[in-house]
BARORO-95195 format. One line per field, with one value per residue: residue number from 1; residue in three letters; x, y, z of N, C-alpha, C, CB in turn. Coordinates in steps of 0.05 Angstrom, whole numbers, plus 32768, in hexadecimal, padded with zeros to 4 digits. Glycine has a CB too. Example, Ala and Ser with C-alpha at 12.3 -4.5 7.8 and 13.67 -1.06 7.14 Angstrom:
// residues 2
pos 1, 2
code ALA, SER
n_c1 8108, 8101
n_c2 7F8E, 7FD3
n_c3 809C, 808E
ca_c1 80F6, 8111
ca_c2 7FA6, 7FEB
ca_c3 809C, 808F
c_c1 8108, 8102
c_c2 7FBE, 8001
c_c3 809C, 809D
cb_c1 80E2, 811A
cb_c2 7FA7, 7FF4
cb_c3 80B5, 8072
// end
This chain:
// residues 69
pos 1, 2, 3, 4, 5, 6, 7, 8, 9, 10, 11, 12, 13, 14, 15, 16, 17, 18, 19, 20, 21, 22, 23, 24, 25, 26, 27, 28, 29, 30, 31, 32, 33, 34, 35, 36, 37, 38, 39, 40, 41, 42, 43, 44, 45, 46, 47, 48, 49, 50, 51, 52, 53, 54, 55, 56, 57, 58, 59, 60, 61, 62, 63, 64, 65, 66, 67, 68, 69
code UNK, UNK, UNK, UNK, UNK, UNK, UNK, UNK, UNK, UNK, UNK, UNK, UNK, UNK, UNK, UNK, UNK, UNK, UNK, UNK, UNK, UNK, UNK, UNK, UNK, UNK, UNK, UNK, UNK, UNK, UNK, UNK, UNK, UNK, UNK, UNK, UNK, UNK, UNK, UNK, UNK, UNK, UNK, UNK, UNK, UNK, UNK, UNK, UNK, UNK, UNK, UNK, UNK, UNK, UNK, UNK, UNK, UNK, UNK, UNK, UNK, UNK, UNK, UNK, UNK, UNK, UNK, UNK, UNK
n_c1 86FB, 8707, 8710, 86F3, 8713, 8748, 8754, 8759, 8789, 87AF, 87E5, 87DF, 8802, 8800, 87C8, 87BD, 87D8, 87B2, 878B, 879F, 879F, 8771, 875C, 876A, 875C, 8721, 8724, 8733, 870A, 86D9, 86E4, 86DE, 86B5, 8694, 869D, 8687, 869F, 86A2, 8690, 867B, 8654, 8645, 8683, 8698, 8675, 8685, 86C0, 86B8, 86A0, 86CC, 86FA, 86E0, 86DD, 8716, 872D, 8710, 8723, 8759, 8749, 8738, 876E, 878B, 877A, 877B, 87B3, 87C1, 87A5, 87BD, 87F0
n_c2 8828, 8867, 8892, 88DC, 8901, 88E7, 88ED, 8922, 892D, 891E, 8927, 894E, 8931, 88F9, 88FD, 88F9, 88D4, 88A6, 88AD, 8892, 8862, 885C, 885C, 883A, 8806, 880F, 8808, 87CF, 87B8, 87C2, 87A9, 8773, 877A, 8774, 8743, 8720, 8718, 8735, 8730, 8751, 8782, 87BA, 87CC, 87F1, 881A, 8829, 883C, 885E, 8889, 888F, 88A8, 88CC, 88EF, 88E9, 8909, 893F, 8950, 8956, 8984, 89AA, 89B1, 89BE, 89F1, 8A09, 8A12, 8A3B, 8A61, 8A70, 8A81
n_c3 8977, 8976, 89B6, 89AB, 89D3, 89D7, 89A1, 8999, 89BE, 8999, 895F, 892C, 88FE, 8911, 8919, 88E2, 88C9, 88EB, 88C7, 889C, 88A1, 88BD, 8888, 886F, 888A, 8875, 883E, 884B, 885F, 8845, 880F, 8823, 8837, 8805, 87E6, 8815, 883F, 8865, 88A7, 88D4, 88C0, 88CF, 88E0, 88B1, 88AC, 88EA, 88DD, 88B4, 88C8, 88FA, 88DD, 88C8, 88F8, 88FD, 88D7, 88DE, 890A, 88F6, 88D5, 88FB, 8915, 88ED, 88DC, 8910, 8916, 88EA, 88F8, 8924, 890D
ca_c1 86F3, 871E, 8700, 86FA, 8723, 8756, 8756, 8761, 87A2, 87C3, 87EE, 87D9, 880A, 87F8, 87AF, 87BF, 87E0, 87A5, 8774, 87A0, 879C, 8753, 874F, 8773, 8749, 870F, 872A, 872C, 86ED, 86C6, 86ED, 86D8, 8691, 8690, 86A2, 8676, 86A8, 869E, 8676, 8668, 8652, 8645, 869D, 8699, 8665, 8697, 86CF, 86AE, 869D, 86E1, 8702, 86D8, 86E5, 8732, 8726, 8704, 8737, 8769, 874F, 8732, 877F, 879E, 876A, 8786, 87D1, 87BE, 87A4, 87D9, 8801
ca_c2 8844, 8883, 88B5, 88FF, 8913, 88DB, 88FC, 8940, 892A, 8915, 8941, 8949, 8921, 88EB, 8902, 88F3, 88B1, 8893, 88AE, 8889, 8846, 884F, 885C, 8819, 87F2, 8809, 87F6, 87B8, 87AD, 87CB, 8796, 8752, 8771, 8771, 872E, 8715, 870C, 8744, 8726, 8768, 8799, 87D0, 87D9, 87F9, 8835, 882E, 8841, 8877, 889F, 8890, 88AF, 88E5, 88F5, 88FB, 8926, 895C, 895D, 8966, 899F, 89C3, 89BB, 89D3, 8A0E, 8A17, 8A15, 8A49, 8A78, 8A83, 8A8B
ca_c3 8973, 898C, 89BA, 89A0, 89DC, 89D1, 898B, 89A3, 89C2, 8985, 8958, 890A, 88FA, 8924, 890E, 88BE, 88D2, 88F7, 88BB, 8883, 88B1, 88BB, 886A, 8862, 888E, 886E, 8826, 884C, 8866, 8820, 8802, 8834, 8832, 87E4, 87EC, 881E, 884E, 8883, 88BD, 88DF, 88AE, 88E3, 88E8, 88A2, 88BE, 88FC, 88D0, 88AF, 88E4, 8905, 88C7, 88CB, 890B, 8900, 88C1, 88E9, 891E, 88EA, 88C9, 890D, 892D, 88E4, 88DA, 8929, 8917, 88D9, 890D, 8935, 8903
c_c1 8701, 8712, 8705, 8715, 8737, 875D, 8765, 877D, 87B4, 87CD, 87DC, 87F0, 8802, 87D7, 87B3, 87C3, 87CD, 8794, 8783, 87A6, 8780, 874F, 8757, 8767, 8729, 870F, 871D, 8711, 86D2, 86C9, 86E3, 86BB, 8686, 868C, 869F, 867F, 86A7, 8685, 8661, 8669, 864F, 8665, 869C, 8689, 8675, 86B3, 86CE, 86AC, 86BA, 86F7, 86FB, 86DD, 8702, 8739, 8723, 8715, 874E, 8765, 8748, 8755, 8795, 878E, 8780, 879F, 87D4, 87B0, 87B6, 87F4, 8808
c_c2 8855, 888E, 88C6, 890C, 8906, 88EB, 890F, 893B, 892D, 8931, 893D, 893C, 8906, 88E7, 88EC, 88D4, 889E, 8896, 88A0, 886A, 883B, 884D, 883D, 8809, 87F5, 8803, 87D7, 87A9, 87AF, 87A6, 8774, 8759, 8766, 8757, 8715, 870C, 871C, 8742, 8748, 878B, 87AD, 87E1, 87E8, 881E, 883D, 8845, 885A, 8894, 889F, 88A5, 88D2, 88FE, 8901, 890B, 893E, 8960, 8967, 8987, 89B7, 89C7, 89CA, 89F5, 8A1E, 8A2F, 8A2D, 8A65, 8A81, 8A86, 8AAD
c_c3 8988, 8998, 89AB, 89B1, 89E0, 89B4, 898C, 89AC, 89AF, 8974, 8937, 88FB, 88FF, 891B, 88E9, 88C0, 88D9, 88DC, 88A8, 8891, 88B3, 889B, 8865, 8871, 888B, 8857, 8831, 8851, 8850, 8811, 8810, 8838, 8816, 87E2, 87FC, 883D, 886D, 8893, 88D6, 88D7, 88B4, 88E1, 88D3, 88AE, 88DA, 88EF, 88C7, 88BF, 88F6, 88F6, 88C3, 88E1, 890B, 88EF, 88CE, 88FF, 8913, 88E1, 88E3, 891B, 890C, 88DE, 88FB, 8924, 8901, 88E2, 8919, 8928, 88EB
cb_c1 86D5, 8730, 8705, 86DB, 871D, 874D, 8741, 874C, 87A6, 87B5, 8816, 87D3, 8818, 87FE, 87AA, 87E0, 87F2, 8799, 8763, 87B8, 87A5, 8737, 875D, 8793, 874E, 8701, 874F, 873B, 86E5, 86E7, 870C, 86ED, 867B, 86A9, 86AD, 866F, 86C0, 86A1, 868F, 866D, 8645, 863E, 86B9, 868F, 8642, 86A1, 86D1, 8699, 867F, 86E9, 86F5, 86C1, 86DF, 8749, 870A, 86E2, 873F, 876D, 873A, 8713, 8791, 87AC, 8739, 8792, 87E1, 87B2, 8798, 87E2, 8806
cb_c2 8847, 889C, 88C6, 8918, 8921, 88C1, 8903, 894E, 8917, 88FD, 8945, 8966, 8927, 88FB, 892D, 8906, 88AF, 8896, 88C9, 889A, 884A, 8864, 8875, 880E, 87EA, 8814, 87F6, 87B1, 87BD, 87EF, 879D, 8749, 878F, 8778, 8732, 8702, 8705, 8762, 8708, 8766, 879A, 87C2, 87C9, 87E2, 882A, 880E, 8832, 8871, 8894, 8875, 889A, 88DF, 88E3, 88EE, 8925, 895D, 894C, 8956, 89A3, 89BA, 8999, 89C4, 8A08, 8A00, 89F6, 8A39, 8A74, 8A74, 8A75
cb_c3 8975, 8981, 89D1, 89A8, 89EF, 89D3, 8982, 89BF, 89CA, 8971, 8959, 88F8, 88FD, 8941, 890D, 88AA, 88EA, 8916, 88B6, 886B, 88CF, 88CC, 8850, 8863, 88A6, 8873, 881D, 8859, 8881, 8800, 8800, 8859, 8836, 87D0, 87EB, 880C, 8841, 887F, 88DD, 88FD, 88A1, 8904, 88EC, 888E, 88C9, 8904, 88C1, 88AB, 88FC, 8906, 88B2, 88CB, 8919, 8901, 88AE, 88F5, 8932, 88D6, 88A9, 892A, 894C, 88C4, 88E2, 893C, 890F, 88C7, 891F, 8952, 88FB
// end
């Protein structure tokens, strides 16, 4: 799990990149719970909220970048 102000560093690029990494390891983990195979069903709710997290930093730093312009 990232900090927020680890987060904050990054660019929106950088931003987009980590959120279609976390989307693919929660495909994966959906998929090995389905299936009986994910031992700690908590990373899925991890994931989520991780996800979420770099969503809202995207759109508060492009709302930013749409200000000052």
């Amino acid at each position: 799990m990232t900090k927020p102000i680890e987060l904050r560093k990054l660019t929106v690029h950088e931003l987009d990149e980590k959120a279609r990494v976390i989307r693919r390891q929660l495909f994966v983990f959906r998929t090995q719970h389905a299936g009986g195979q994910l031992a700690k069903t908590a990373q899925v709710k991890q994931a989520r909220r991780e996800l979420a997290r770099v969503l809202t930093l995207v759109g508060e730093k492009k709302r930013e970048e749409a200000q000052k312009s």
